[in-house]
N, C-alpha and C positions, 0 to 999 in steps of 0.2 A: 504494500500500500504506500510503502515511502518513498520509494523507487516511483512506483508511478505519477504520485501527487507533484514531484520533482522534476519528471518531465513536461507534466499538465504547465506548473509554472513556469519554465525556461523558455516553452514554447507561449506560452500568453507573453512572455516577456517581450521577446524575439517581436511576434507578432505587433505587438504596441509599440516597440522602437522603430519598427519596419514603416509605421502611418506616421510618426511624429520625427522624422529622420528629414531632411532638407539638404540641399548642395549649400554649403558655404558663400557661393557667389551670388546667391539670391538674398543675402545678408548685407554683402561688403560690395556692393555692384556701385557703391557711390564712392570709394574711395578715390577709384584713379580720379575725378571728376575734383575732388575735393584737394585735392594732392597740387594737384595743376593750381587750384587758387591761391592755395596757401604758399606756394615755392612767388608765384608771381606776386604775392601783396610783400613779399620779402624780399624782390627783385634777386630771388636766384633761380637757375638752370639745373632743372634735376629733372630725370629717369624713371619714375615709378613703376616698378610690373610687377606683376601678381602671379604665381605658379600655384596648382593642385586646389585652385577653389571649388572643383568640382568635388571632392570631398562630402558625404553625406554626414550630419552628424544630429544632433536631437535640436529640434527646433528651439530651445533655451538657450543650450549653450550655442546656437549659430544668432539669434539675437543681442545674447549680454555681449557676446567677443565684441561688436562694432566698437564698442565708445573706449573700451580698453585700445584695441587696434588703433584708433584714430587718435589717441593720442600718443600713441609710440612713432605715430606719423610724425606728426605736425611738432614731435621733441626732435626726433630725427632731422626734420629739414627746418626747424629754426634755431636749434644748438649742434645739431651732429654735422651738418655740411655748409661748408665754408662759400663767401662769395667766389665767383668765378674766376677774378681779378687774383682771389687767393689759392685756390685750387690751382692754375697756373704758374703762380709763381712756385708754389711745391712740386713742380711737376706732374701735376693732374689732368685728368683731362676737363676742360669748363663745367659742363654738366657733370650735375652728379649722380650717379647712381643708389637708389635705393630699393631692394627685394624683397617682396615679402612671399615666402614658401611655404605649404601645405604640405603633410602626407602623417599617413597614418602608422604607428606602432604600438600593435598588439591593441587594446581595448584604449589606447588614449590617441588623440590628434596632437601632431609637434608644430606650432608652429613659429617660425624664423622669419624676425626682419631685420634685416640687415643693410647700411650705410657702408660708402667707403670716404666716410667723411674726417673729423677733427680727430673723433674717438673723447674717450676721457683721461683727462688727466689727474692721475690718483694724487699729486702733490696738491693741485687744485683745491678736490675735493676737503681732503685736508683742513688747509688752511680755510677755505668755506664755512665749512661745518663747525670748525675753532670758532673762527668769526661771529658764529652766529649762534652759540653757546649748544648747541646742537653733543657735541664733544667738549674734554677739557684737552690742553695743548699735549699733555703725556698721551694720554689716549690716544690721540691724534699721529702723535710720534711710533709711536708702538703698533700703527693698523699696519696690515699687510696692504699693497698693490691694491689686493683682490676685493678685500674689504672695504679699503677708501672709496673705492668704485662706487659697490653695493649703496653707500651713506644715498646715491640717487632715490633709493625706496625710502629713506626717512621722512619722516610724519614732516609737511610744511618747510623740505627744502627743497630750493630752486634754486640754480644756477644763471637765474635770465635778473639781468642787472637792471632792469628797469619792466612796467607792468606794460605787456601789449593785448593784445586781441588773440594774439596767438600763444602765451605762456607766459611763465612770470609769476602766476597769482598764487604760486605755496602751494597748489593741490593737486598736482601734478603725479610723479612714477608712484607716490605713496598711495595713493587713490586707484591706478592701473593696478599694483599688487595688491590690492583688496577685495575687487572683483574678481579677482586670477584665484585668488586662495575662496572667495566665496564658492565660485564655481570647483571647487577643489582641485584646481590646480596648482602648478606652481613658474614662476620665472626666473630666468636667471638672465644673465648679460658674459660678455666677453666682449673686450675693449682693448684695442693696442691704440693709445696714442698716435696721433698722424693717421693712424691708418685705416680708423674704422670702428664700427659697433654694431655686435648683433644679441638679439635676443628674441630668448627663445621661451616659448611658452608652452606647456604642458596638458593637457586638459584631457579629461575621460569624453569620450563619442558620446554616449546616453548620459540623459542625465533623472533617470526613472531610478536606476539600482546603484546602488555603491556596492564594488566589489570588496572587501571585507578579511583580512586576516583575522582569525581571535587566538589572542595572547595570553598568556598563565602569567598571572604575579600575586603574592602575599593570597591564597588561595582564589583569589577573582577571576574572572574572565574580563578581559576588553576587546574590542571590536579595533582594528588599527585598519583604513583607508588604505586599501593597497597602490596607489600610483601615490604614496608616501612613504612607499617600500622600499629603498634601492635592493639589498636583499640582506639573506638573513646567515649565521653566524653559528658555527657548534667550535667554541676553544675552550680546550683547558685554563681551569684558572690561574695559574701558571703562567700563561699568555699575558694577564693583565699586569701592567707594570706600577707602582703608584708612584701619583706625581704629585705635584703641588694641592693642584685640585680634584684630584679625585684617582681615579686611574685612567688609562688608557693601553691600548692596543696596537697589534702593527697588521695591517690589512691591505693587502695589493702592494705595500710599498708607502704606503703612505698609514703614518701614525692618527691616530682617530679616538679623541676621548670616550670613555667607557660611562653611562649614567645609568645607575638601576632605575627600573622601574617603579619596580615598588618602593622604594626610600623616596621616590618625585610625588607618587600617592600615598604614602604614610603607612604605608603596608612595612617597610621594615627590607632589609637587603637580603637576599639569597646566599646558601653557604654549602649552594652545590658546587662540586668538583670540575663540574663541567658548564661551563658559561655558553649560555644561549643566545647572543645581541641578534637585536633589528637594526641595522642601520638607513638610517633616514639622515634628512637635510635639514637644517634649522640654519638660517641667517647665512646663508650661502656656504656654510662646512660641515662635512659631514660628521656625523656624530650614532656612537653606539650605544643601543638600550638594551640594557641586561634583563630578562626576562625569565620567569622558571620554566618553559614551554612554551610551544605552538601547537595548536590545535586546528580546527578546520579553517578551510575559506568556504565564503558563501558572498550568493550576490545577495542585497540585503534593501530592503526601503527603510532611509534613514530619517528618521522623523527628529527635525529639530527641535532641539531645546526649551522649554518655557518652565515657567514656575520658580522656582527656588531650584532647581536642575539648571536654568539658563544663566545664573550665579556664580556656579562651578568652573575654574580656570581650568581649558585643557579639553572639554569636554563639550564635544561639536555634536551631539545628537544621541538617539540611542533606537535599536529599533528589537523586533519580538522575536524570540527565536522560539522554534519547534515543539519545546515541551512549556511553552508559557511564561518563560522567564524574559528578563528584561535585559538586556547588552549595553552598556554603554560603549558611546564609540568614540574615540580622543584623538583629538586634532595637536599632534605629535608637535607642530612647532609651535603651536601657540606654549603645549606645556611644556616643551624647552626655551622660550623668549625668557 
């Protein structure tokens, strides 16, 4: 009976994303149009094209992408690319080019826009962000490259040195990553100075089920969003080294802080021999959660938050599972911020 009821649902699932699925270009069919006005009220010479809008995805997530998109526009061609006067003299060509890319992997859409404009300048960023008490001057000193970039998502900063029509007014990338993580996505950026900026966004095709890991800690279950999954982790304790803050591990080659799970919920730390991490993304670095198990995935309707539940740091929704019981489901970087 549970076998069948499980395919009853997969196939009602299938079915109802299959009516409520749309092309992407039936969305963003005003960008090039808009693109063209905003390079010419700026009196610059740019390229905009669009690749794989023919992409089907859930007519939600082809709706919310617009305003997020259109402003990774209009940041692109009024900070990321230089006038033409200047692109020449760097050896560029006048026009500039900017791409925006579509396609699909596995149950999420990736999509890339990319400038071959100014790029960012992390010393910039820096001294910005000091400026504008955002950071203090150590802090400041002590970011990586990769991180000073990032300060572009911070709450009410802008890089545009006076207020236009087209950007400037503080509500800018921090507002595009809020909609990106609404939509349970996520974004990130790569930036070489001189040479360009692209970014890329992450997002699940349907937006009816959330695909679902559930996690073992301090005896609980939790529900962890799986395109918040990079993947997942069996080392001896052994493995973990302790550092300043806490512990950490060596993974691909690259060193990765260890957080348990349970001691972030109060549940108390694991004193198995063998370390179980999830590794996910928080604030552009990846980061490992110690967990005492993994248990199923399932696709899942996640019923957001209210009440004294909507309260709870960490905690994006919860939905019913099988024998009647209730999942919480945790949104992994709010409860590592």
């Amino acid at each position: 009976v549970q076998a069948r009821l499980e395919q009853v649902t997969a196939r009602l699932h299938r079915d109802v994303s299959s009516v409520r699925a749309v092309p992407l270009e039936s969305a963003l069919r005003r960008l090039p149009r808009l693109a063209r006005e905003i390079a010419g009220s700026l009196g610059k010479q740019v390229a905009f094209s669009v690749e794989g809008a023919d992409i089907e995805v859930d007519k939600q997530i082809a709706d919310t992408l617009f305003e997020p998109l259109l402003h990774l526009l209009r940041n692109a061609i009024d900070h990321g690319t230089e006038a033409a006067a200047d692109r020449e003299a760097a050896g560029k060509p006048a026009e500039a080019r900017i791409m925006l890319r579509f396609r699909r992997s596995g149950d999420s859409i990736i999509a890339e826009l990319s400038d071959d404009g100014r790029g960012i300048d992390p010393a910039a960023m820096r001294r910005l962000a000091a400026e504008r008490g955002l950071i203090d001057v150590e802090e400041a000193a002590a970011m990586s490259d990769v991180a000073a970039q990032r300060l572009i998502f911070a709450a009410g900063f802008s890089t545009a040195r006076e207020v236009t029509s087209i950007s400037g007014r503080g509500v800018g990338m921090g507002a595009v990553q809020a909609v990106v993580e609404r939509l349970r996505g996520t974004i990130d950026l790569e930036s070489d100075p001189g040479g360009g900026t692209r970014f890329t966004l992450r997002l699940p095709v349907s937006a009816l089920t959330t695909r679902l890991l559930v996690v073992e800690t301090g005896r609980e279950r939790y529900g962890v969003a799986l395109d918040q999954v990079i993947e997942t982790v069996r080392a001896s304790r052994d493995e973990l080294k302790p550092v300043a803050s806490g512990h950490a591990c060596v993974l691909r080659g690259r060193t990765v802080p260890v957080v348990s799970l349970g001691a972030l919920l109060g549940a108390g730390e694991s004193d198995d021999p063998v370390a179980r991490l999830l590794v996910t993304q928080a604030g552009g670095e990846r980061v490992a959660l110690r967990v005492e198990g993994f248990a199923e995935r399932l696709d899942a309707f996640v019923r957001p938050t209210a009440g004294l539940l909507a309260a709870v740091p960490g905690v994006t929704g919860s939905t019913l599972m099988g024998d009647g019981s209730v999942l919480l489901v945790l949104d992994l970087p709010e409860l590592l911020a």
